[in-house]
BAFI-3210 file (N, C-alpha, C; in Angstrom, 3 decimals, decimal comma, padded with zeros to 6 digits):
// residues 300
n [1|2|3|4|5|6|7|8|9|10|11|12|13|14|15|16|17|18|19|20|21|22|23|24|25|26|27|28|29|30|31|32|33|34|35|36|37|38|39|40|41|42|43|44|45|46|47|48|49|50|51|52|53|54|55|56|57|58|59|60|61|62|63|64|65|66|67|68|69|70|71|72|73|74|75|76|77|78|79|80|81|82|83|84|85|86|87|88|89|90|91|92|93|94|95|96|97|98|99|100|101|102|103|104|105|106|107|108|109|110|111|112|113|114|115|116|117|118|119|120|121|122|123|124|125|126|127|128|129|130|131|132|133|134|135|136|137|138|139|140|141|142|143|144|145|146|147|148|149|150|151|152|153|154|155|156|157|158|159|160|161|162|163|164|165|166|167|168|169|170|171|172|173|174|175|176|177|178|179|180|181|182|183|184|185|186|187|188|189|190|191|192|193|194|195|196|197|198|199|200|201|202|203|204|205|206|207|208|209|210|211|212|213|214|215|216|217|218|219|220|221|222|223|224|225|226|227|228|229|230|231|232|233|234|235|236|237|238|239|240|241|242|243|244|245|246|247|248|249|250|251|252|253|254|255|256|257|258|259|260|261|262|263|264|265|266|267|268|269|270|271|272|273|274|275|276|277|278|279|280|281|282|283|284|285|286|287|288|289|290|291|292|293|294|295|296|297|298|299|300]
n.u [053,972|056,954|060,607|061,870|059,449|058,766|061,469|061,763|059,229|060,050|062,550|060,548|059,605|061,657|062,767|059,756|060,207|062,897|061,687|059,992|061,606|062,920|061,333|060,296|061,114|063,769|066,232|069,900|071,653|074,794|076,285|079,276|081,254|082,917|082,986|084,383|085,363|086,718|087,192|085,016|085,718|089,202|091,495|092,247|089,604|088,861|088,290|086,676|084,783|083,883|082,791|080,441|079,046|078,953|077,448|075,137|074,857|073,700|071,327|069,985|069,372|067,917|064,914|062,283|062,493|062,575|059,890|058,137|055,362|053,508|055,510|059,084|062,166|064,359|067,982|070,738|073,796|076,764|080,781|081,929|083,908|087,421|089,437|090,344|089,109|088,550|087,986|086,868|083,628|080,504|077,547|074,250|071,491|068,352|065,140|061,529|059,282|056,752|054,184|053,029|056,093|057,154|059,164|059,434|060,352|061,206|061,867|062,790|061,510|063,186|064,646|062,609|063,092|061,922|059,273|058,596|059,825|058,279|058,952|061,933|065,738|068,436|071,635|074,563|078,062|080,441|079,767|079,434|077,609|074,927|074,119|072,276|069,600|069,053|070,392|072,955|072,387|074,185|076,956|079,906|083,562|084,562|082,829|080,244|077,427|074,551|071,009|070,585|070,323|067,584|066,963|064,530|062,618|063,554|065,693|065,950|067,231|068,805|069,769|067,427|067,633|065,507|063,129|063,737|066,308|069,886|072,985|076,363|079,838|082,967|083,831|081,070|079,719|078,444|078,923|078,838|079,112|078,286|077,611|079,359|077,805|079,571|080,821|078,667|078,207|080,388|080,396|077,848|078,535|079,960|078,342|076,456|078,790|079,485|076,688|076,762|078,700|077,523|075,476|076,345|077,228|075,524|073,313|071,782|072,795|075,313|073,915|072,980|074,987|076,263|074,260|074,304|077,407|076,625|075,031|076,418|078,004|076,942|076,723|077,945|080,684|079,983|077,851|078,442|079,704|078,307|075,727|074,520|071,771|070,166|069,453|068,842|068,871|069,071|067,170|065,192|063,679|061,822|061,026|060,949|064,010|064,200|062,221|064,196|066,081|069,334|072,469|074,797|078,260|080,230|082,615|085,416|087,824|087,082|088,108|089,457|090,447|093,091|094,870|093,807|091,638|089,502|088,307|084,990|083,948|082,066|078,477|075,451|072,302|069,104|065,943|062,875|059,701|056,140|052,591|051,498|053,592|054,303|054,483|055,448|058,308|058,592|058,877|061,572|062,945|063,265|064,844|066,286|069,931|071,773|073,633|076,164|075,949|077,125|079,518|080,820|081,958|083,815|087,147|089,755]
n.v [194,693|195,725|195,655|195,088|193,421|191,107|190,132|188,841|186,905|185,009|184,300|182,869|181,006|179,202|178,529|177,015|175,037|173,686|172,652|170,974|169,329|168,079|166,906|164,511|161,684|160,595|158,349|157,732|155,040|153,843|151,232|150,532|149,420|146,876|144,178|142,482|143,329|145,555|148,926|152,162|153,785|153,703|153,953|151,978|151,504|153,450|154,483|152,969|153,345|156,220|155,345|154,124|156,205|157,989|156,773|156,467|159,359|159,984|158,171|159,138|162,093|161,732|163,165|161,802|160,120|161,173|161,932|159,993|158,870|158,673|156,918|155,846|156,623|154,347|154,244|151,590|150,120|148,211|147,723|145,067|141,632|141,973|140,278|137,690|138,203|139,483|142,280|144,521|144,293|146,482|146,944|148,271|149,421|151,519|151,633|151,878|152,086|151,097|152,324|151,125|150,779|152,785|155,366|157,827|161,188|160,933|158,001|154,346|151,153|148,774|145,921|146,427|145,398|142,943|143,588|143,110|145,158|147,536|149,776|149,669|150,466|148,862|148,437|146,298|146,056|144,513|142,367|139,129|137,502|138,000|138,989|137,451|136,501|133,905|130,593|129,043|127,284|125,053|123,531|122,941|121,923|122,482|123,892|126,269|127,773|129,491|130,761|132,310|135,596|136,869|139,595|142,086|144,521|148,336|151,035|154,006|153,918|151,230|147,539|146,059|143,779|140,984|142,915|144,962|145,498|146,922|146,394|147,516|147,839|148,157|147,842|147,797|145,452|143,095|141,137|138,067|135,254|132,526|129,504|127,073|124,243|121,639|121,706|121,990|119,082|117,629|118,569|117,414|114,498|114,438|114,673|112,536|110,700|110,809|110,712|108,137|106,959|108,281|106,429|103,645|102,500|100,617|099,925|102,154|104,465|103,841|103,401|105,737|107,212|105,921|106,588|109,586|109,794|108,729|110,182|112,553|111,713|112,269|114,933|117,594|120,094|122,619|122,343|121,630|124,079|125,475|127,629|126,195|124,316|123,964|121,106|117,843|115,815|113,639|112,112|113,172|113,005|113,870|116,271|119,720|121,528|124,313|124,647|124,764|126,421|128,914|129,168|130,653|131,445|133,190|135,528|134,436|135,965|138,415|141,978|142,608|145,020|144,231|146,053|148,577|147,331|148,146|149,794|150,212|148,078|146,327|146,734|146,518|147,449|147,782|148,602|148,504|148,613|147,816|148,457|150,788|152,486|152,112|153,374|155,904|154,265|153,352|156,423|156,653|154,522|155,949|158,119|158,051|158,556|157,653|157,486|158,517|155,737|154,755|156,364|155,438|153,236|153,394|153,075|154,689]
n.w [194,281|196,419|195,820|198,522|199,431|197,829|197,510|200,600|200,130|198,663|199,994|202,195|200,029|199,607|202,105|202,863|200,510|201,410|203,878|203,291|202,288|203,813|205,643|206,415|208,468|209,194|209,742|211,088|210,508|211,122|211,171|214,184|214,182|211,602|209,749|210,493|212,814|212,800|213,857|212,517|212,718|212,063|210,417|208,573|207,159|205,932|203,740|202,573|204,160|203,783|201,262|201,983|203,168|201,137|198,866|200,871|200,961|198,357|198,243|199,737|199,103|197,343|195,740|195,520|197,321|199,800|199,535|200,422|202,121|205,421|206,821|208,527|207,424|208,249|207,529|207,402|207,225|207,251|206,903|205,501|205,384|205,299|204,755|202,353|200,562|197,427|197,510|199,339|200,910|200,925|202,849|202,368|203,517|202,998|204,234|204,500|208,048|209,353|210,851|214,095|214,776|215,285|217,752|220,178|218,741|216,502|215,829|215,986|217,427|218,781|216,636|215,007|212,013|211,779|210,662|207,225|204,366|203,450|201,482|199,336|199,293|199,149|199,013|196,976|197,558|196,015|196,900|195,632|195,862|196,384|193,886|192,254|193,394|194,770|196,060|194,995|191,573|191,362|192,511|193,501|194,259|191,971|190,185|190,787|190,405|189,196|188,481|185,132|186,058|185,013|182,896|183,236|181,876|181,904|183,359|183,350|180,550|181,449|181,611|183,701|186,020|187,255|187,066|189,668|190,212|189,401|187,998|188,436|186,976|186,439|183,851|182,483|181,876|182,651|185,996|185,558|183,500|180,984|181,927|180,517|178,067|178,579|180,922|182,532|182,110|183,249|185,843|186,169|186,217|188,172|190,650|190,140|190,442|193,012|194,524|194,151|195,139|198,286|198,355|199,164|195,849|193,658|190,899|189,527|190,100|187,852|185,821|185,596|184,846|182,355|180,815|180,774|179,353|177,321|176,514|176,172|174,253|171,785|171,443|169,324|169,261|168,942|170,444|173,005|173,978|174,093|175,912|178,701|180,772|183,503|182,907|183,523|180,917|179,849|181,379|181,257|178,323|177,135|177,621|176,826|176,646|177,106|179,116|181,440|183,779|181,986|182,763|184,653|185,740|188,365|186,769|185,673|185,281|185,454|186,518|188,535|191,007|192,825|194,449|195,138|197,260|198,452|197,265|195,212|192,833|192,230|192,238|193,447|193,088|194,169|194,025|195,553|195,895|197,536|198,228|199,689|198,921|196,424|193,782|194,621|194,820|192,102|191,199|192,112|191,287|188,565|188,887|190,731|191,171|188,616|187,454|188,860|190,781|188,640|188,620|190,720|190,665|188,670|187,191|188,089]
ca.u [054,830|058,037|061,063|061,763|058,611|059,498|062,615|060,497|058,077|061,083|062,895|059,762|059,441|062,527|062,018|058,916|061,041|063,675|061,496|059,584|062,801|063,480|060,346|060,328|062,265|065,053|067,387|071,046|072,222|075,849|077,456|080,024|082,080|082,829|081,929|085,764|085,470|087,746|085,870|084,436|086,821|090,243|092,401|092,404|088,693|088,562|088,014|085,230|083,664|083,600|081,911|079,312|079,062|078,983|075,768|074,232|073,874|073,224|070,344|068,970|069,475|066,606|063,377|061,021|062,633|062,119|058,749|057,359|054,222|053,221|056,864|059,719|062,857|065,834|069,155|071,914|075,407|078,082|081,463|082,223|085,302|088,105|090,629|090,178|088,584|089,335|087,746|086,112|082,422|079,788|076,004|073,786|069,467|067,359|063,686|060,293|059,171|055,129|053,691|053,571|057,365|057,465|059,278|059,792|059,904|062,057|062,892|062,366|062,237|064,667|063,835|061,490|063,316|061,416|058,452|058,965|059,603|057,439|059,987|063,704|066,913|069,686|073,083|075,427|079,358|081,624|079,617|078,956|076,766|073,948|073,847|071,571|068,322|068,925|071,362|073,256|072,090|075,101|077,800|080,858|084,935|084,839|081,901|079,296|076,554|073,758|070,342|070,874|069,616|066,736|066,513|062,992|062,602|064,497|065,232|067,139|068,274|070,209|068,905|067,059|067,530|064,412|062,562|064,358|067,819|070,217|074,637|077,490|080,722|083,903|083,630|079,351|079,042|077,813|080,583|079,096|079,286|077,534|078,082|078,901|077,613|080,578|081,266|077,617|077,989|081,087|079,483|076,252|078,963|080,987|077,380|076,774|079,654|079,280|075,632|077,559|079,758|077,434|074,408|076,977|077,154|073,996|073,482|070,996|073,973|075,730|073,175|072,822|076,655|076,294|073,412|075,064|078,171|076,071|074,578|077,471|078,826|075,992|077,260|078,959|081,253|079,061|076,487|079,265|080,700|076,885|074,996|074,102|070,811|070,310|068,088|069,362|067,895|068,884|066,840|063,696|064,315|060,587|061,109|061,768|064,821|063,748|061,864|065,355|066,964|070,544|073,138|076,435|078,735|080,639|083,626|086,673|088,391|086,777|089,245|089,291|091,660|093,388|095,670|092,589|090,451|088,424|087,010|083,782|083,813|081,094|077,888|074,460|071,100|067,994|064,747|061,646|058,150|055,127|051,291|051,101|055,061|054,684|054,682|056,735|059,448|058,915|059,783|062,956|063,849|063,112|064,800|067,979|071,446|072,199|075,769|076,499|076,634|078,429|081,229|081,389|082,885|084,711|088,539|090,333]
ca.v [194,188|196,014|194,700|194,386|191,979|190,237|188,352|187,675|185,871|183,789|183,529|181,896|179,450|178,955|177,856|175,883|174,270|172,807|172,193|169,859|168,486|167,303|166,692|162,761|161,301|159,510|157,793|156,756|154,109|153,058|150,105|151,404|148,129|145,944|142,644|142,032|144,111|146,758|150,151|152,332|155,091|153,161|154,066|150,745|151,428|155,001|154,483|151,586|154,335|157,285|155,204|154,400|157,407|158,364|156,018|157,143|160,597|159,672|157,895|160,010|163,318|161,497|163,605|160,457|159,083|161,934|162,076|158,963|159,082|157,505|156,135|156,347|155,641|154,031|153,543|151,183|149,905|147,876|147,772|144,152|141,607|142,224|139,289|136,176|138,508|140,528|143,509|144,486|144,845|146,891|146,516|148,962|149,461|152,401|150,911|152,295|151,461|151,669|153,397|150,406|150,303|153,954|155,349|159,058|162,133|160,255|156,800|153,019|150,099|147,785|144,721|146,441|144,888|141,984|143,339|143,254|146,458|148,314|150,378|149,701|150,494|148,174|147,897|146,093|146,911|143,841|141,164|138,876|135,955|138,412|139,364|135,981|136,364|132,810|129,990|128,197|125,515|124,090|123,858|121,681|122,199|122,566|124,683|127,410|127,928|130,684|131,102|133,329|137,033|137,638|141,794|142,094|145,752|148,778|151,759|155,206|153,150|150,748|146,877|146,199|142,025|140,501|143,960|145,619|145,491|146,973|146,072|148,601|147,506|149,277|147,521|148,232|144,400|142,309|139,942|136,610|134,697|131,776|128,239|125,549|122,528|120,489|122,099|121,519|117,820|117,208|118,724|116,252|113,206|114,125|114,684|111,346|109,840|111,791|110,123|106,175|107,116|108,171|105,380|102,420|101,961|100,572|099,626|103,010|105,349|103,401|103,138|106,960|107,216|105,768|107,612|110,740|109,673|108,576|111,797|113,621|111,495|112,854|116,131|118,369|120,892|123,736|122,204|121,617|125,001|126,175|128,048|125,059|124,694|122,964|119,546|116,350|115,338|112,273|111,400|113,231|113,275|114,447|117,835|120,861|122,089|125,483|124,388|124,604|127,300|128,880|128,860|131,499|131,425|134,782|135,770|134,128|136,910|139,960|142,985|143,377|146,067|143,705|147,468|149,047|146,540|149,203|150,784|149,859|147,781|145,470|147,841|146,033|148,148|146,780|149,267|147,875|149,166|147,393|148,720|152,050|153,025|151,298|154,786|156,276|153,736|153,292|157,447|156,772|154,423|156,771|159,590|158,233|159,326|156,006|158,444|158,555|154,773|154,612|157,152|154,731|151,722|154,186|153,306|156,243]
ca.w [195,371|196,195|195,932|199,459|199,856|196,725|198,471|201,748|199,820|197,729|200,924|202,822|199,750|199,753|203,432|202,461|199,730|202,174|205,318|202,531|201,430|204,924|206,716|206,696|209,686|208,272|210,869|209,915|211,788|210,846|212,175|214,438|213,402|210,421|210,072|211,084|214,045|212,962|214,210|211,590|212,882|211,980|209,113|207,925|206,579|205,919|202,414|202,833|205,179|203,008|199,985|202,404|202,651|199,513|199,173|201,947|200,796|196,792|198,314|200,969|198,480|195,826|196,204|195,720|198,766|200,906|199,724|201,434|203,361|206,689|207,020|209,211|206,903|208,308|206,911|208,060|206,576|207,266|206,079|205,092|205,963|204,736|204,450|201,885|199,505|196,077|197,653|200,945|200,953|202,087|202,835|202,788|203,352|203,506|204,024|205,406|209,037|209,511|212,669|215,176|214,879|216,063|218,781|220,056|217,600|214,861|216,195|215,880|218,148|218,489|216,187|213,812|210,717|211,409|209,824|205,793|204,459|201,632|200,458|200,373|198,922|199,256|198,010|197,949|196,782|195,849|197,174|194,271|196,169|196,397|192,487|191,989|194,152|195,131|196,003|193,286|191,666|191,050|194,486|194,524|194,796|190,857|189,215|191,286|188,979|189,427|187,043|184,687|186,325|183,725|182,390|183,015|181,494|181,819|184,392|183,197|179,979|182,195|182,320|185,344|186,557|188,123|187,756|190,400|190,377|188,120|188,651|187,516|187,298|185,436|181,989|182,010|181,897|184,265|186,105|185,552|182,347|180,822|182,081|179,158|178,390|179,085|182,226|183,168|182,104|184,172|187,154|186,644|186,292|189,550|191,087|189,802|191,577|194,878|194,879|194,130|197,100|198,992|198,759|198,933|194,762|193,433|189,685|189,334|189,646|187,441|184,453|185,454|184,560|181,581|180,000|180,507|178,491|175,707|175,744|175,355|172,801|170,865|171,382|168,915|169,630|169,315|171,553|174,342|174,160|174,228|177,226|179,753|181,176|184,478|182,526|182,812|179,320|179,943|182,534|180,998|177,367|176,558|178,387|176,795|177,093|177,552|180,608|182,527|183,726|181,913|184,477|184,868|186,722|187,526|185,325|186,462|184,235|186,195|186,641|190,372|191,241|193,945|194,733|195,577|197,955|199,158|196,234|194,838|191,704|191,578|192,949|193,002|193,584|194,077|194,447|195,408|196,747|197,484|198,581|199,281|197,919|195,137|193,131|195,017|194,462|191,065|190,768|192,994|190,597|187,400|189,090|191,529|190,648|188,513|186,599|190,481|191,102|187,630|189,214|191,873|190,315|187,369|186,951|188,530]
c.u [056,206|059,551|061,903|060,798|058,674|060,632|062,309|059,648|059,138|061,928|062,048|059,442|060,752|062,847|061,342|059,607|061,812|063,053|060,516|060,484|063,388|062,417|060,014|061,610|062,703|065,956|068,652|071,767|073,511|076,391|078,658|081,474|082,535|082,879|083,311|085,936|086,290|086,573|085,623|085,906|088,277|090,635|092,100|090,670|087,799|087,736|087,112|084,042|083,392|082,898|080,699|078,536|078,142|077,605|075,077|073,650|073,497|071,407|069,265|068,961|068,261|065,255|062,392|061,196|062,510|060,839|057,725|056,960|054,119|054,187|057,432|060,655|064,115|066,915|070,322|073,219|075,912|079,158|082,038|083,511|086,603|089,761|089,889|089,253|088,916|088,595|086,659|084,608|081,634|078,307|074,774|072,452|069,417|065,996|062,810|060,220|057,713|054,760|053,692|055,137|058,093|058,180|059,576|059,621|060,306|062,805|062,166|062,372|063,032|063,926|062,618|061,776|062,656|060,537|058,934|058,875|058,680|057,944|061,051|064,876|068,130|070,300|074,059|076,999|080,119|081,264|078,693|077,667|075,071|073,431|072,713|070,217|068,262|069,879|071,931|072,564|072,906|076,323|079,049|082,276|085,217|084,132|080,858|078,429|075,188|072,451|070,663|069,998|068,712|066,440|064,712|062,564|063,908|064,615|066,779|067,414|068,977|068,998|068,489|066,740|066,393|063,212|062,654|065,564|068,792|071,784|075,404|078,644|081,904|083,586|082,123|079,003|079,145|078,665|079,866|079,265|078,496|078,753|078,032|078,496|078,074|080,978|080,088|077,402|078,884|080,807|078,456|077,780|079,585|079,701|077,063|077,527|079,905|078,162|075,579|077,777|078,579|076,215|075,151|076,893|075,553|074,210|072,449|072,318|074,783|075,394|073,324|074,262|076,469|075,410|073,871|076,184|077,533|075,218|075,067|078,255|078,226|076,118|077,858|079,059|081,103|078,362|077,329|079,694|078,798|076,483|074,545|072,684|071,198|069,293|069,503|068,692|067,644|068,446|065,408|063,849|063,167|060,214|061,591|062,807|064,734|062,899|062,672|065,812|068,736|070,985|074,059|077,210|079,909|082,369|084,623|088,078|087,893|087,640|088,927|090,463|091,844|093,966|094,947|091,488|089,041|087,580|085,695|083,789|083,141|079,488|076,204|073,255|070,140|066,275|063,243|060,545|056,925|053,645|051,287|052,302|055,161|055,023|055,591|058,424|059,654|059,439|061,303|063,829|064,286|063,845|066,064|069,413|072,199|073,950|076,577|077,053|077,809|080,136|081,965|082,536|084,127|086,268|089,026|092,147]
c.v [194,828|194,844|193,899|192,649|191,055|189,449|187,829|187,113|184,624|183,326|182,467|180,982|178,603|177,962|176,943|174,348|172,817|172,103|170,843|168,632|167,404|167,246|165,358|162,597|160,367|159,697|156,733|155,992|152,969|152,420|150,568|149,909|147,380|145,171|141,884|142,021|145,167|147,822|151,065|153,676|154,561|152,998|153,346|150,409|152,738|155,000|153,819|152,676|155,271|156,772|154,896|155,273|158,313|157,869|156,422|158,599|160,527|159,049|158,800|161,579|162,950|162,125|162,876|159,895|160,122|162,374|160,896|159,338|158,759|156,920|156,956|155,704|155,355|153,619|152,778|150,452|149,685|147,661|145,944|143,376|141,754|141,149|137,989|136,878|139,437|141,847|143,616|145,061|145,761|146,686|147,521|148,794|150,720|151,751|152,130|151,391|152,075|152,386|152,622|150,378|151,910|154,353|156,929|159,783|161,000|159,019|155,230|152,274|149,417|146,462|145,179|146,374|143,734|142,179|143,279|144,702|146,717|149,174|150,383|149,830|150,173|148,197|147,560|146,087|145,183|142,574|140,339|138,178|136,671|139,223|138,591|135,846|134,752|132,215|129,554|127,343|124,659|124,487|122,807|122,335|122,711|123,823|125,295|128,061|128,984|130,303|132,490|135,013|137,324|139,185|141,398|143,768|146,815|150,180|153,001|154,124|152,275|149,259|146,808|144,374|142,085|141,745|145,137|146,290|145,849|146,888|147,326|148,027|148,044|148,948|147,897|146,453|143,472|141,551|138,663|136,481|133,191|130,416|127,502|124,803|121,687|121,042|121,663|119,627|117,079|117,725|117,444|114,949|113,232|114,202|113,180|109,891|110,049|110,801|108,755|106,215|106,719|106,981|103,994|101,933|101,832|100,481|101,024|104,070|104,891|103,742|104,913|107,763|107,146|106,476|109,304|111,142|109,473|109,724|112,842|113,400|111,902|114,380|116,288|119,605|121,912|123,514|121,844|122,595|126,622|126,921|126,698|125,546|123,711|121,912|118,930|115,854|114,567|111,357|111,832|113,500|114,014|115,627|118,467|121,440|123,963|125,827|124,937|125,803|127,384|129,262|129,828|130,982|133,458|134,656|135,683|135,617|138,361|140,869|143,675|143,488|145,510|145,004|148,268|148,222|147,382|149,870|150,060|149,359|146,600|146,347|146,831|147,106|147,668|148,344|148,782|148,513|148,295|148,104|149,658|152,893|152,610|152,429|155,015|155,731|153,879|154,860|157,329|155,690|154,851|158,040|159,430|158,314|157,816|156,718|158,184|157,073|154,336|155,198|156,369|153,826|152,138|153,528|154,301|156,121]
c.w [195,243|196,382|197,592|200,070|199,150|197,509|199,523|201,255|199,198|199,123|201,774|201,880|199,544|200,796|203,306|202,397|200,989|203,202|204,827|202,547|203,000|206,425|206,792|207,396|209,102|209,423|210,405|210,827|210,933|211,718|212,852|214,164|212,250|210,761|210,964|212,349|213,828|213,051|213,333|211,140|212,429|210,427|208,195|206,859|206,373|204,465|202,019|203,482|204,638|201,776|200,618|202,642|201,825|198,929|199,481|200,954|199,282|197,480|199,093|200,085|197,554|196,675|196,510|196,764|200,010|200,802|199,933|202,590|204,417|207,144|207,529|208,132|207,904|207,370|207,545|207,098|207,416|206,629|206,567|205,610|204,980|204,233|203,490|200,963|198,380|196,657|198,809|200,567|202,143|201,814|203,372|202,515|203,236|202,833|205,118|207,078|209,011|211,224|213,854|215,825|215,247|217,325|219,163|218,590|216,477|215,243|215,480|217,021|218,185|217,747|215,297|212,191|210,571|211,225|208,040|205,705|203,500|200,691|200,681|199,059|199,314|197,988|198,619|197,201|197,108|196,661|196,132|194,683|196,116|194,919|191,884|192,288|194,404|195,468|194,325|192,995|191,407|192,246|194,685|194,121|193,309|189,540|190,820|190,445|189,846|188,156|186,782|185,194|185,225|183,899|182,186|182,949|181,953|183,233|183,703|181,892|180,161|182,206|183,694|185,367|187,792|188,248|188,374|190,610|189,423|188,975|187,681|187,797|186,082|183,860|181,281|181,943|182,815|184,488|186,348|183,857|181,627|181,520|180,546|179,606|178,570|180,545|182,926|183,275|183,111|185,599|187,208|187,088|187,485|190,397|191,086|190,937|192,908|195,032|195,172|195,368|197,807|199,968|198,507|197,296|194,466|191,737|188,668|189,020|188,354|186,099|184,276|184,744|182,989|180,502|179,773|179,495|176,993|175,486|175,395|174,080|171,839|170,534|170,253|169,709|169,852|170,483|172,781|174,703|174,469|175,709|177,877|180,894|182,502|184,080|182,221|181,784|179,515|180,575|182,267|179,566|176,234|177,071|177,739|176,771|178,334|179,007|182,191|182,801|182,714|182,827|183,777|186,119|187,266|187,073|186,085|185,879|184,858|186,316|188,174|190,433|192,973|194,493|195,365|195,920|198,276|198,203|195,833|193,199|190,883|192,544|192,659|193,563|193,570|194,616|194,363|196,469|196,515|198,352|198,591|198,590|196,934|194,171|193,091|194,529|193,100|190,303|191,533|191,745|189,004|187,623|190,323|190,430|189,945|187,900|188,169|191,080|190,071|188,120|189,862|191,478|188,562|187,740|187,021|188,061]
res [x|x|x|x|x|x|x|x|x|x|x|x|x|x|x|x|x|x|x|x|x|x|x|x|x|x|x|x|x|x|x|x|x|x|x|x|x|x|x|x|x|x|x|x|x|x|x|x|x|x|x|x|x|x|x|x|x|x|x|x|x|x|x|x|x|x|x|x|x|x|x|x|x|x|x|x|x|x|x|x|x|x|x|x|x|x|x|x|x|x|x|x|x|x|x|x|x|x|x|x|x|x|x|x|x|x|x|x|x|x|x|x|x|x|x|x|x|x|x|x|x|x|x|x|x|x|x|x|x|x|x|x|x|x|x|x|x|x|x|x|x|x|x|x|x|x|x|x|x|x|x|x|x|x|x|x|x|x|x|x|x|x|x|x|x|x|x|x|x|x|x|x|x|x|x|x|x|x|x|x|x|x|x|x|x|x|x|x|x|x|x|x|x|x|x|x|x|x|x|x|x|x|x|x|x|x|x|x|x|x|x|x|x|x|x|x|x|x|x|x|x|x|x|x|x|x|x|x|x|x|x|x|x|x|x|x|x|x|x|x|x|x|x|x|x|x|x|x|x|x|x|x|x|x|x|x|x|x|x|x|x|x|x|x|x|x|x|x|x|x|x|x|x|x|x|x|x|x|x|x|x|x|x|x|x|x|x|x|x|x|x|x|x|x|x|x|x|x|x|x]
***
């Protein structure tokens, strides 16, 4: 082969190469708003808009995700509100769409998020409430309690919570913290008295009052300053402990760079595939740019 035909054969795989690299219809559909209403285009969220961004193409650049089958992917993002919080969020997907939910060369219908997806990559930047996979179990003017996120194996070296999900945030450790057991006990007792209130008294609340105190007087100081489960003991005292969930709450102590609202410094990811992506996903998450979300939430 001379060397003329030699670079037409490297140029056509070359060709190949790329027309591979970008032969799944991927549709990017950014919010042209924030949740505020300020427009995407406006100064005031230039910097919110460029880490989406920034996302966007970290995710849409992973090979495993441009090599999904039978799928249409979409991506969408919004940029978050921005007043009454330590740092403006944003919310981003890229998920599969199956063939019913087709439309033209490379489209969707309107409303085809309401099937489930099978493969998806969300994140989300500086919104804590979704770190949890659930509500709290604990909710009043005083304490906000969470179960503890269990590391259920690993992904790149990095834990991975519930499986799926792995958090970055400047220090490398996660921003909640354990709940104590005296914090958990004075939650039950104002619970307690919320419940007096609200069923006109009653001699049940009452006794319930009292068993609690005598179960803390039993306490030492270790065991108050301990991890807190959500068991009233004292109400089943032949249960387990271990039965219960431990509770966090997140880290009143966090280092949010109030100066910089806009940057990214709590980053959650979540990669999940089910039935025929299941593979697939699991190389997307053996093989996305995790140094990349680290950059994100870096101290500059």
């Amino acid at each position: 082969m001379n060397a003329r035909m030699s670079k037409l054969v490297a140029a056509c795989a070359v060709g190949l190469v790329n027309l591979s690299a970008h032969a799944l219809c991927w549709i990017d559909a950014e919010h042209p708003k924030a949740a505020d209403n300020t427009p995407t285009t406006d100064a005031r969220v230039a910097t919110s808009r460029q880490l989406a961004q920034r996302i966007h193409a970290i995710v849409k650049g992973n090979a495993a995700m441009q090599s999904l089958q039978g799928t249409r992917v979409r991506s969408r993002w919004q940029i978050g509100h921005g007043a009454g919080v330590p740092a403006r969020s944003i919310w981003y997907q890229a998920r599969d769409h199956r063939q019913p939910m087709w439309v033209g060369e490379c489209g969707v219908l309107e409303g085809a998020d309401r099937w489930p997806p099978r493969a998806s990559v969300i994140v989300h930047v500086n919104h804590v409430n979704d770190l949890f996979n659930g509500p709290p179990e604990l909710d009043d003017e005083s304490l906000r309690a969470w179960r503890e996120p269990p590391v259920v194996g690993q992904a790149q070296g990095r834990a991975l919570y519930f499986g799926w999900q792995l958090v970055f945030t400047p220090t490398g450790r996660p921003p909640w913290v354990p709940v104590s057991t005296a914090e958990f006990l004075d939650f039950a007792s104002r619970e307690i008295m919320r419940q007096h209130a609200a069923n006109g008294g009653g001699a049940f609340w009452v006794a319930q009052r009292a068993a609690l105190e005598r179960h803390r007087a039993g306490l030492t100081a270790d065991a108050l300053a301990a991890q807190a489960r959500n068991a009233w003991v004292w109400q089943h005292p032949d249960v387990p402990a271990e039965r219960y969930p431990l509770l966090v709450k997140l880290d009143p102590a966090f280092p949010w760079d109030r100066s910089n609202p806009q940057r990214a410094q709590i980053v959650a990811l979540s990669i999940m595939g089910s039935e025929e992506h299941a593979q697939t996903m699991q190389r997307v998450l053996q093989t996305l740019d995790f140094a990349a979300f680290e950059a994100l939430v870096r101290p500059r």
